[in-house]
VOGU-3710 file (C-alpha; in Angstrom, 3 decimals, decimal comma):
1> xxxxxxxxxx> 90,060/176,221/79,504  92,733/174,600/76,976  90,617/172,569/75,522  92,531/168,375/74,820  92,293/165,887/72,790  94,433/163,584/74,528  93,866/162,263/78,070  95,914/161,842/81,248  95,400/158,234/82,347  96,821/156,325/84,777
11> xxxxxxxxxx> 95,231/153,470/83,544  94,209/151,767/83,561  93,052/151,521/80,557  90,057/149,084/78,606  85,235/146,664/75,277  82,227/145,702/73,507  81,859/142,474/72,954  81,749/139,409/75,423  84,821/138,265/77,114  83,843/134,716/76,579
21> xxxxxxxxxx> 87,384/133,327/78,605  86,792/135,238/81,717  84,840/134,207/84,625  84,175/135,390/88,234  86,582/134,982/90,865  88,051/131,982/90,918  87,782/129,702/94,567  91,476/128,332/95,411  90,736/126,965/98,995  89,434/123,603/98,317
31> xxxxxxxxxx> 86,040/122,636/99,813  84,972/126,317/99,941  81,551/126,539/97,990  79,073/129,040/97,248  76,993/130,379/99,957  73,373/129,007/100,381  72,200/131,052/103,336  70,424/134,523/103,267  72,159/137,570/103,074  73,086/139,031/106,883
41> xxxxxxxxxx> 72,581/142,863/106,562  74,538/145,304/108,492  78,420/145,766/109,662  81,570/147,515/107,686  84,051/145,996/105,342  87,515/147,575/105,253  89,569/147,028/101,540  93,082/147,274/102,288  94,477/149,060/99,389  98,019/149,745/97,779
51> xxxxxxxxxx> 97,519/153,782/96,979  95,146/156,680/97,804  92,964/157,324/95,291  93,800/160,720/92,906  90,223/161,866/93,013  86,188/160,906/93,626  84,776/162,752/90,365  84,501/159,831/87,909  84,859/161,846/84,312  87,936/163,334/85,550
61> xxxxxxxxxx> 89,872/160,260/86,814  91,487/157,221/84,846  93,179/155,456/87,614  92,322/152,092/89,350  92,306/153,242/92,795  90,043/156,579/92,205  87,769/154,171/90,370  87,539/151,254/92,894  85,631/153,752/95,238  83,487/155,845/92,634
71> xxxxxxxxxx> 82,108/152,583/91,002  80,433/152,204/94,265  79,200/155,567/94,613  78,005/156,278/90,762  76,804/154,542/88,321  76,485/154,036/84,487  73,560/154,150/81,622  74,952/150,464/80,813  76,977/148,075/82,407  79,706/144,737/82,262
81> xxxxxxxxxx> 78,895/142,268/84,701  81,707/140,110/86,004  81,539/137,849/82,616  81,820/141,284/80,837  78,606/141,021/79,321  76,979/144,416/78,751  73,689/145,290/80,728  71,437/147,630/81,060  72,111/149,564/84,350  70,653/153,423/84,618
91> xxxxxxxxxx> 69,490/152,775/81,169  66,451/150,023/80,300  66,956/149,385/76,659  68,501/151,037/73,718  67,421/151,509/69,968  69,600/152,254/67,340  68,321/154,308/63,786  68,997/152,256/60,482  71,780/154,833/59,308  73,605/154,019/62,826
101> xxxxxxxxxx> 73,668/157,393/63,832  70,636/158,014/66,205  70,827/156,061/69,680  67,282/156,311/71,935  67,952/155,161/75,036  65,154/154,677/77,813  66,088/154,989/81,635  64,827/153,498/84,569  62,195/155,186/86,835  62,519/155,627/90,478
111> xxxxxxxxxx> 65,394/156,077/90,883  66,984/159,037/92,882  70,349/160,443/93,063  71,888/160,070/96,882  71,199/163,745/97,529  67,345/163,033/96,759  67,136/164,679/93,383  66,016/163,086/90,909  67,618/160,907/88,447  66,133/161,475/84,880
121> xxxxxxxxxx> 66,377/162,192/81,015  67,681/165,905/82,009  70,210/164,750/84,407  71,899/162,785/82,255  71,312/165,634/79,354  73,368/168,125/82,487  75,962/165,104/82,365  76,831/164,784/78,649  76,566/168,946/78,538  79,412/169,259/80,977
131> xxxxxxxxxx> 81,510/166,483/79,597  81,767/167,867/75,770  81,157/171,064/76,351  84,784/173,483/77,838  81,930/176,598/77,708  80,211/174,827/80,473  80,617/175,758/83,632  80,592/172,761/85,467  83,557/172,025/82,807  85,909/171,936/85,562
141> xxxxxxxxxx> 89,202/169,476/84,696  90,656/167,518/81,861  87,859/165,021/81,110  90,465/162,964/79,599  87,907/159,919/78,399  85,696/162,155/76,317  87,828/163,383/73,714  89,519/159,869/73,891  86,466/158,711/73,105  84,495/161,274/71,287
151> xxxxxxxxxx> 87,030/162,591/69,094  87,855/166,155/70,904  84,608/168,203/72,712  82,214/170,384/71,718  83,172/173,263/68,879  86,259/170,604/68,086  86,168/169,108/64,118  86,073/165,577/64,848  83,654/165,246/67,973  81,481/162,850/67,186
161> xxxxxxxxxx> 78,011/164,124/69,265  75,919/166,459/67,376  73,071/166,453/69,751  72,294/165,211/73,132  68,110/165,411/74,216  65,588/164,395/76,511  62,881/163,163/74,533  60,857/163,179/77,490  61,554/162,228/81,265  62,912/158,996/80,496
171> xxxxxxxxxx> 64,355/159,118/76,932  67,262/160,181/76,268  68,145/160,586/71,946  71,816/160,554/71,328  72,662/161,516/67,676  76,625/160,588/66,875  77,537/162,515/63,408  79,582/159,339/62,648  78,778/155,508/62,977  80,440/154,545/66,280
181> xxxxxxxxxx> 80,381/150,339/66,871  81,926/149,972/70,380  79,344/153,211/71,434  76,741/151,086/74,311  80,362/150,530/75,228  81,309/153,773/76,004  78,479/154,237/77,797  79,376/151,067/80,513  82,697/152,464/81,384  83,315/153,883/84,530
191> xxxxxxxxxx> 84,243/157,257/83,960  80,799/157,993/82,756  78,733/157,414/85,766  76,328/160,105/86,064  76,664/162,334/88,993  73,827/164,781/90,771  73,298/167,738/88,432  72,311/169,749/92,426  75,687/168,506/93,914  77,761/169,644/90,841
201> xxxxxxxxxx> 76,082/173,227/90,949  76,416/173,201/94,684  80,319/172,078/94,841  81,599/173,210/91,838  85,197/172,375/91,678  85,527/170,363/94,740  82,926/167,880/93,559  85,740/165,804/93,310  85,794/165,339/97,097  82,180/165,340/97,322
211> xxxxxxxxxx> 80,424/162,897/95,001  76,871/162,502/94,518  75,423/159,832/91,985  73,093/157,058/92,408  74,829/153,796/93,503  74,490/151,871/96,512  76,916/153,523/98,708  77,483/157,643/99,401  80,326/159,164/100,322  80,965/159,491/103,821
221> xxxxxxxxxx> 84,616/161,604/104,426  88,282/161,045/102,765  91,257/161,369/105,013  94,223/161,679/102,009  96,456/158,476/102,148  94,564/157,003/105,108  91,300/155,795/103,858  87,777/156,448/102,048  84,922/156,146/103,949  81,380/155,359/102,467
231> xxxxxxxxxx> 77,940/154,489/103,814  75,013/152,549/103,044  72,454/154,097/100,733  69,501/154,053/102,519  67,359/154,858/99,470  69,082/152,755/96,780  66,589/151,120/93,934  67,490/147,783/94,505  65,724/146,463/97,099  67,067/144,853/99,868
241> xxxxxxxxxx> 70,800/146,376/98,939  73,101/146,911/99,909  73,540/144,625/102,689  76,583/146,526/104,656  76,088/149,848/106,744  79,418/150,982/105,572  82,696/150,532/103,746  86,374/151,631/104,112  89,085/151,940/101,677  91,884/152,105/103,614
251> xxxxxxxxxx> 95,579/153,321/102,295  98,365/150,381/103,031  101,639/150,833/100,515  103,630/147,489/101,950  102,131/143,953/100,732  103,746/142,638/103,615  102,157/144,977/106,075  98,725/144,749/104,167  98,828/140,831/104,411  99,320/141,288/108,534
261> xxxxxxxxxx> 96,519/143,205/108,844  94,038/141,159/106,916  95,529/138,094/109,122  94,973/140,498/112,630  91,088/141,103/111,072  92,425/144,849/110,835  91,044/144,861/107,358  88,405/142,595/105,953  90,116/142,004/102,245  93,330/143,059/100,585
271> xxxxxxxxxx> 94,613/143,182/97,001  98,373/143,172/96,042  99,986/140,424/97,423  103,794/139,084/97,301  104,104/135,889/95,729  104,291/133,825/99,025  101,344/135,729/100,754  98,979/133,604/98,610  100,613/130,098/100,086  100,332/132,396/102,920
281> xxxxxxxxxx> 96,429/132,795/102,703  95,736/129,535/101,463  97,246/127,785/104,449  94,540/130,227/107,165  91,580/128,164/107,644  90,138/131,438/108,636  90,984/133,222/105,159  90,086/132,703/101,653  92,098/133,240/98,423  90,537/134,149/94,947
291> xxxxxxxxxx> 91,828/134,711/91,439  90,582/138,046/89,616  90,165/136,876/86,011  93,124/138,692/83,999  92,007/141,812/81,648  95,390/144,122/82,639  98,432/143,782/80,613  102,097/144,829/82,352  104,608/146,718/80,102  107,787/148,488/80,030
301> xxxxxxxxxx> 107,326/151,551/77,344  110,186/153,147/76,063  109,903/156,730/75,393  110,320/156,617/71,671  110,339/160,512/70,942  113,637/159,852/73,737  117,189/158,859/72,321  118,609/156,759/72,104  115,079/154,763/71,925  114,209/156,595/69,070
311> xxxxxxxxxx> 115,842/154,140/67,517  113,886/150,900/66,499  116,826/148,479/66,770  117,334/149,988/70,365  113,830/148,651/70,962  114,140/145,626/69,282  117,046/144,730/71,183  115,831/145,528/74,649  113,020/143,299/73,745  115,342/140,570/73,472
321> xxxxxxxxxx> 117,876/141,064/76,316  114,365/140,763/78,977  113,635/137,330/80,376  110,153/137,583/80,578  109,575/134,135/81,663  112,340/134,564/84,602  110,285/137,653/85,520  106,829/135,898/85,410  108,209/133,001/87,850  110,180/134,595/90,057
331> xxxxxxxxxx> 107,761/137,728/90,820  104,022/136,337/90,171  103,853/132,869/91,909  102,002/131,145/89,426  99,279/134,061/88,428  100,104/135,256/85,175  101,324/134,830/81,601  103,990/135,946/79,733  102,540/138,876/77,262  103,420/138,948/73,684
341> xxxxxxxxxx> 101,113/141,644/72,206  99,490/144,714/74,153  96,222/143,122/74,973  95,182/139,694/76,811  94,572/136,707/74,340  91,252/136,150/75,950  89,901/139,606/74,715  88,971/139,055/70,882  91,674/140,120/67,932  94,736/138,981/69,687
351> xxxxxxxxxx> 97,001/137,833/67,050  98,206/134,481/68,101  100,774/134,313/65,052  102,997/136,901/66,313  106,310/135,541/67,489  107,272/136,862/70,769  110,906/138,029/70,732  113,297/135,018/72,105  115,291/136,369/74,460  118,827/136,061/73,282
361> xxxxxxxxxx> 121,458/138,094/75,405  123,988/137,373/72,208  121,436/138,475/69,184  120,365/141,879/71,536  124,117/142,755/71,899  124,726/142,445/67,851  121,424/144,282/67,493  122,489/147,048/69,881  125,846/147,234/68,118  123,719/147,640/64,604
371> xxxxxxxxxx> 122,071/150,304/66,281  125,129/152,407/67,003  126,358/151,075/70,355  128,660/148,218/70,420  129,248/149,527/74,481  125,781/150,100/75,665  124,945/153,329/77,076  123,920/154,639/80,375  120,068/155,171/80,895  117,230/155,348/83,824
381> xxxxxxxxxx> 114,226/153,028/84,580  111,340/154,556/86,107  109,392/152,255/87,895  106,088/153,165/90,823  106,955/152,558/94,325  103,400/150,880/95,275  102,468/147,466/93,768  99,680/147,534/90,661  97,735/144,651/89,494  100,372/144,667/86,602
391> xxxxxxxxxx> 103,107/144,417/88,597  102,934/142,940/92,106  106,452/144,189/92,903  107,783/146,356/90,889  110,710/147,455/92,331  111,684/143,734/92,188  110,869/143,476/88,682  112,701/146,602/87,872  115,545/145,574/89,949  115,714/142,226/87,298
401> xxxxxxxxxx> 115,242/144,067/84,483  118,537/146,563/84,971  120,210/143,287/85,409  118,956/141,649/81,658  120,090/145,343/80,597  123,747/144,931/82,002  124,389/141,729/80,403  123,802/144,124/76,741  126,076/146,533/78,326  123,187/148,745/79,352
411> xxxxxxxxxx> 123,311/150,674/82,823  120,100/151,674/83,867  119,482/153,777/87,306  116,233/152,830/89,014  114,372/155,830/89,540  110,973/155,476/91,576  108,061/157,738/92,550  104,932/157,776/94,580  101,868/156,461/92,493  100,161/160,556/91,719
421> xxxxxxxxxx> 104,101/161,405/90,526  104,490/158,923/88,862  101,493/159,045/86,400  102,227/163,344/86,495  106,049/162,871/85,208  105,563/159,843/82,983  102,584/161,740/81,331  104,657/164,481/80,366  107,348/162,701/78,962  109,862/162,822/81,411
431> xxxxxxxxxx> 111,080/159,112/81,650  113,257/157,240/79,301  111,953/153,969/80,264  109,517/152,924/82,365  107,354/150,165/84,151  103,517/150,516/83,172  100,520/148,766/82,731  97,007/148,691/82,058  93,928/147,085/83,325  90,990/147,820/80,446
441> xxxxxxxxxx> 87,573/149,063/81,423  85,995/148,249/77,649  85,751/144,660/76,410  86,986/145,847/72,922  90,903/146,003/71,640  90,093/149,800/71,229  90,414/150,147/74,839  93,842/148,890/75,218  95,229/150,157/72,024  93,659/153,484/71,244
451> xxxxxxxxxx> 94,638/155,023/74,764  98,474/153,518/74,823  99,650/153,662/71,656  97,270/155,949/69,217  99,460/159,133/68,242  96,254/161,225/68,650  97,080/160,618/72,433  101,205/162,123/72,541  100,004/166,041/73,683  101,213/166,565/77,205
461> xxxxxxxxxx> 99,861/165,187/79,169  100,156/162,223/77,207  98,302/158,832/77,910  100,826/157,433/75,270  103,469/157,102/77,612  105,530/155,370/74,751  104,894/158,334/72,959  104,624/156,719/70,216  103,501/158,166/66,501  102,517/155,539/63,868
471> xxxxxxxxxx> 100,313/156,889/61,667  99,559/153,951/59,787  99,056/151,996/63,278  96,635/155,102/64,178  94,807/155,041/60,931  94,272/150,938/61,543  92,803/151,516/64,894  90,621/155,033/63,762  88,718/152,676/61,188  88,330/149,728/63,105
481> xxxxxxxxxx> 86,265/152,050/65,326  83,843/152,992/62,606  83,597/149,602/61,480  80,282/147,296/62,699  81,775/144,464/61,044  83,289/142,055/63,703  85,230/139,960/61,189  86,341/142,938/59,788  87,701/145,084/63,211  89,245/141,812/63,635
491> xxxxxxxxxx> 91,716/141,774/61,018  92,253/145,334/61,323  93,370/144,717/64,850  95,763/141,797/64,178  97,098/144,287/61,234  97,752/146,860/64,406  99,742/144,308/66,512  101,528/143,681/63,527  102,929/147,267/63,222  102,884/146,967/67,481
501> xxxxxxxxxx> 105,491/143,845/67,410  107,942/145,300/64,443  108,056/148,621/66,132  108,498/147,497/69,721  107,144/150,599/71,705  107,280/148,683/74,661  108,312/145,372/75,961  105,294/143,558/77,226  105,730/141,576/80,283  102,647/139,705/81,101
511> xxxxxxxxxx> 99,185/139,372/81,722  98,048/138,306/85,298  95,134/136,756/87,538  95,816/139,392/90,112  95,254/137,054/94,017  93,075/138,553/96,762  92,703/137,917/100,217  89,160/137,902/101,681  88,120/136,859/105,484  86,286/133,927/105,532
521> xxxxxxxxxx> 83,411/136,132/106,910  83,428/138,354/104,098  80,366/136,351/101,619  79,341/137,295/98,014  82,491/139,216/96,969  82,876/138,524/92,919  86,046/139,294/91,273  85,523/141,697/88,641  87,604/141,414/85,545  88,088/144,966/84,877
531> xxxxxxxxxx> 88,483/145,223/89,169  84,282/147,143/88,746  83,807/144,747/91,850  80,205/145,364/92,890  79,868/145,680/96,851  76,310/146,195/96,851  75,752/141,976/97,133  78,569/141,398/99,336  77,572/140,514/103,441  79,745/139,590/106,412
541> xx> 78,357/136,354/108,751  81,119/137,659/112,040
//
């Protein structure tokens, strides 16, 4: 196969190091306290859900939806709780050799994939040996996270594994020819759960549509845009979970519609609401409303290898025509932010001394004049047609931007796709603008940065949607990643949103606390920054 070193994300994307401003889902129905009584086993919850997911094989997906379902299904060697700490999960403890290089890692016993293989050091040896390795023959897809993360695959100059071993049935030596900080990292993120070495040989390239790992729920059956189905793992490691005998992830595009059926107990909890639905939901004595702590970051990105937005004046000027802060109240109701760099300020590194661009209709038309067009030009905006976490409407917000952009003399078409589309076109450059965003599955800057904006990531099809080739922005973020140094990565991420701001590859929007809708029946559901929401504790009392 064509072997990548960029990846095709959705995406998300993004982290090593403790969140320390995040928190589980917040309570907004006053009175309504933590439960005290003992788990009730049994029943099914249904998730209404904005989009299908794209597919059930976690190291070939990047998108939320695909993810939601296979973080229930596999699982990883480490782990972020909802405070994005890092745990062990599939892994026990980890060592690391003084030159940096040599990671021993030593897995828990017991525990059996969902097929009743076993889960050991040679199953996750058969893991790592299909992801880096295109001469594998359970190689089957883009694996767009390794070389993201590893620096190409197996054969390629820069990949960063020289060996993978099982020191004996459960120790695993990782040797890394380069000193990687954020590595236990890469380890936690979803996209690296480890699947059934029997199932992979069995389904070959359809494994995709029938996973096999070791989490506390297997897959069941997947009618495409209708719903997932999966059922209680009867022989999960954790005793006493999980409490429900099944769980659907069912496909509902309209907020509107979505809200109804939560209200008519059609589904038990919904994401993706309108801006009134959570007065809506707060006013049901019979429903409860939470806040998933913001990690995502929503973004318009221009596509700068596109004219005229080739031009950085173009950029700069666009930047300044957007009212960001009409946007945020108008479409989000109160839960988000108005973004200024390309990460959230509660992740570390955010560079608070950046001056967001003011908007100014009268300083973007002079600007756009500068630039070399003193009567606008004609243009499209791409936006997706279903609602992300991002962007709760965003046909609505596009609809407001193209009106910012007509008052600079700019006509921009809305053009809008399905969700799979949409990532497919955008990916290969097709757009000229376009609404994006990114919810990060790593509790490092790396993971929003390196994915969105590094020009190793601009080969079709491109997870640098902005396209966007700094090499001296690259070059920041490349060392930062071989740097254990905290202080240090900090300063050379600040230096990176530097180089972000003056360049303007995108026009950040905001950063939100993305409101859910649970029945009050539904009982130990946490909000999960990064949306890894863990069903395996939640119960229903109905």
């Amino acid at each position: 196969m064509k072997r990548k070193t960029s990846f095709f994300v959705s995406l998300l994307i993004v982290l090593t190091v403790v969140l320390a401003a995040c928190s589980g889902g917040n309570k907004e129905k006053a009175g309504d306290k933590s439960e005290t009584t003992e788990p009730k086993a049994g029943g099914t919850l249904i998730y209404g859900r904005g989009a299908d997911s794209i597919g059930l094989d976690p190291i070939n997906i990047t998108d939320g939806e695909s993810i939601r379902v296979t973080h229930n299904i596999f699982e990883t060697l480490f782990v972020y709780d909802d405070k994005l700490k890092l745990q062990p999960k599939l892994a026990e403890s980890s060592q690391v050799s003084e030159d940096g290089l040599t990671w021993t890692l030593t897995l828990k016993k017991g525990v059996k994939f969902q097929d009743g293989t076993d889960f050991n050091a040679d199953a996750v040896v058969f893991n790592f040996e299909r992801w880096m390795d295109p001469a594998n023959p359970y190689h089957k897809g883009d694996f767009p996270y390794y070389p993201f993360l590893y620096g190409g695959f197996k054969g390629d100059p820069n990949h960063k594994i020289a060996s993978v071993k099982a020191v004996d049935e459960s120790t695993v030596e990782i040797t890394l020819t380069e000193r990687t900080a954020p590595f236990l990292s890469y380890l936690a993120i979803p996209m690296f759960g480890i699947a059934s070495p029997d199932a992979i040989k069995k389904y070959g390239d359809k494994f995709y549509e029938n996973p096999v790992g070791t989490g506390p729920f297997k897959f069941e059956s997947w009618s495409r845009n209708d719903k997932v189905v999966l059922k209680k793992n009867e022989n999960y490691y954790v005793n006493g979970q999980p409490y429900l005998d099944e769980m659907i992830f069912r496909v509902i595009p309209d907020n509107s519609s979505r809200l109804t059926a939560l209200q008519s107990g059609e589904v038990d909890i919904i994401d993706g609401l309108n801006p009134d639905d959570a007065d809506t939901i707060k006013a049901n004595s019979q429903l409860s409303l939470i806040k998933r702590p913001s990690f995502n970051t929503g973004f318009m990105v221009f596509n700068t290898q596109m004219a005229p937005f080739d031009n950085v004046k173009v950029r700069q000027a666009i930047n300044m025509a957007i009212n960001k802060k009409e946007l945020i109240d108008a479409f989000y109701n109160g839960y988000a932010e108005v973004a200024k760099n390309p990460f959230p300020s509660s992740l570390w590194g955010y560079n608070d001394k950046i001056e967001d661009y003011q908007y100014d209709v009268e300083a973007a038309k002079k600007l756009l004049a500068e630039a070399g067009f003193p009567n606008g030009f004609k243009t499209e905006l791409w936006t997706m047609s279903n609602p992300r976490p991002y962007l709760p409407q965003p046909l609505k917000i596009a609809e407001a931007m193209q009106a910012n952009l007509k008052a600079i003399g700019i006509d921009a078409e809305i053009k809008t796709y399905e969700w799979a589309t949409y990532l497919q076109k955008t990916g290969e450059g097709e757009h000229p603008m376009a609404l994006y965003g990114w919810t990060g599955v790593m509790a490092d800057p790396d993971n929003f940065l390196f994915p969105n904006l590094s020009n190793t990531n601009i080969e079709k099809p491109a997870s640098n949607r902005a396209f966007y080739n700094n090499e001296e922005f690259t070059m920041l973020l490349q060392q930062a990643r071989t740097t254990f140094d905290q202080d240090e990565r900090i300063k050379l991420y600040q230096q990176a949103q530097e180089i972000f701001h003056q360049d303007a590859p995108w026009v950040t929007i905001g950063h939100t606390t993305p409101p859910m809708g649970l029945a009050g029946y539904v009982k130990g559901f946490k909000a999960h920054p990064m949306e890894n929401d863990n069903f395996a504790e939640v119960y229903l009392t109905n």
